[in-house]
N, C-alpha and C positions, 0 to 999 in steps of 0.2 A: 640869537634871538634879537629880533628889532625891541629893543631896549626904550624907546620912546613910541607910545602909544599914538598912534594918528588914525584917522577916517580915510587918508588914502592906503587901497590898496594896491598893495604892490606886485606889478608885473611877472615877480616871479612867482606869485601866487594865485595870477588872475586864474589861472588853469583850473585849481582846486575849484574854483565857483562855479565855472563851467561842466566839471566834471558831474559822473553818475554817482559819486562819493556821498555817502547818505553825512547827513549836521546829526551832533549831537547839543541840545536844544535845553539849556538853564533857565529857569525862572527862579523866583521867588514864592517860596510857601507860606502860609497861612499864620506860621506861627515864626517866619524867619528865616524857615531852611529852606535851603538850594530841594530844586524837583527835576533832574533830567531824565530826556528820554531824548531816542534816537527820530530825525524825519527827513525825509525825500525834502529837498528845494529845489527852487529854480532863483536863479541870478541875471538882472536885467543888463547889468553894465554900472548899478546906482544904489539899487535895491535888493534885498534878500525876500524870498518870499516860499510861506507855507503852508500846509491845507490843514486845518484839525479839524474837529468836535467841539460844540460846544457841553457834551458830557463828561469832557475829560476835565482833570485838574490847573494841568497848564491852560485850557479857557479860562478856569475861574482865578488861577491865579494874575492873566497878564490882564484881566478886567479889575482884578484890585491892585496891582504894580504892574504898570508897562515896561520894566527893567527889563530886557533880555541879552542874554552872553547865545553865542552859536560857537562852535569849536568843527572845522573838517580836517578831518585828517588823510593824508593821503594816502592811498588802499595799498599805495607799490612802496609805501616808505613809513611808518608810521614819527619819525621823529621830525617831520615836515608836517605843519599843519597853518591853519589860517584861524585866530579866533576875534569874531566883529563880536563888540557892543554899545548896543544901543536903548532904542525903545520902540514897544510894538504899538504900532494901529492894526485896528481889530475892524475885517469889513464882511459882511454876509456874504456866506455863496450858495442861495437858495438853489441854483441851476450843480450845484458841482463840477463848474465845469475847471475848476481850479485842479480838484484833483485828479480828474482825467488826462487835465496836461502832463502831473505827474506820475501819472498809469502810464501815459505814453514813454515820454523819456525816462522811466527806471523798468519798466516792464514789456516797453512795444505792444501794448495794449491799448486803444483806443477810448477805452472806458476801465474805469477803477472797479475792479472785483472784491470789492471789500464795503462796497458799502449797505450798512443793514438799515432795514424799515425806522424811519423815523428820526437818520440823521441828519443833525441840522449843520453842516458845513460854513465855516470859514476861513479868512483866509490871511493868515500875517503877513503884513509887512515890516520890516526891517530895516532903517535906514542908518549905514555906520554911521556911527559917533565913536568909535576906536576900536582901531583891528591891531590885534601883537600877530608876529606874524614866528614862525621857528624854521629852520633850513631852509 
């Protein structure tokens, strides 16, 4: 384990970012506890980035704590993994066109099959402030 936490990531885990490897996605809850759930990214080369809801919990939580932890594990290894944390900025995606990138890249779908009447889309960003990294 890289034993000393840094924002650089490291080459031998640049791959996992790239990868079709779904993030498993930590915040902080309402009353202090940890709230994960699993989501599709994409990775700029800088930044991490995600599509949600603003109906779901992790919206209201990273609008009252911007803390976030991300963990990928890798699909062919699970004792190899990559985990940033930082803090999220929160930006609209009236068009959805955020998570059609990720309809694309996890599904070769051009457009997201999931989305129902009346959601309002956004988009996280993620910028490391320390990734531990394992194998």
């Amino acid at each position: 384990m890289n034993s000393e936490p840094s924002a650089v990531i490291p080459a031998s885990h640049e791959a996992l970012l790239q990868s079709n490897a779904v993030a498993v996605v930590s915040t902080v809850g309402p009353r202090g506890e940890p709230q994960t759930s699993p989501v599709w990214f994409g990775w700029d080369g800088k930044v991490l980035r995600f599509s949600h809801t603003k109906a779901r919990q992790k919206y209201r939580n990273l609008v009252r704590d911007p803390r976030i932890a991300i963990c990928i594990i890798d699909p062919a290894n699970p004792y190899r993994y990559i985990e940033i944390r930082g803090t999220a900025t929160i930006e609209d995606d009236p068009t959805k066109a955020y998570i059609d990138v990720m309809s694309k890249k996890y599904t070769g779908n051009d457009k997201y099959q999931g989305n129902q009447p009346g959601d309002e889309r956004i988009i996280v960003t993620v910028t490391p402030a320390h990734v531990n990294t394992m194998g």
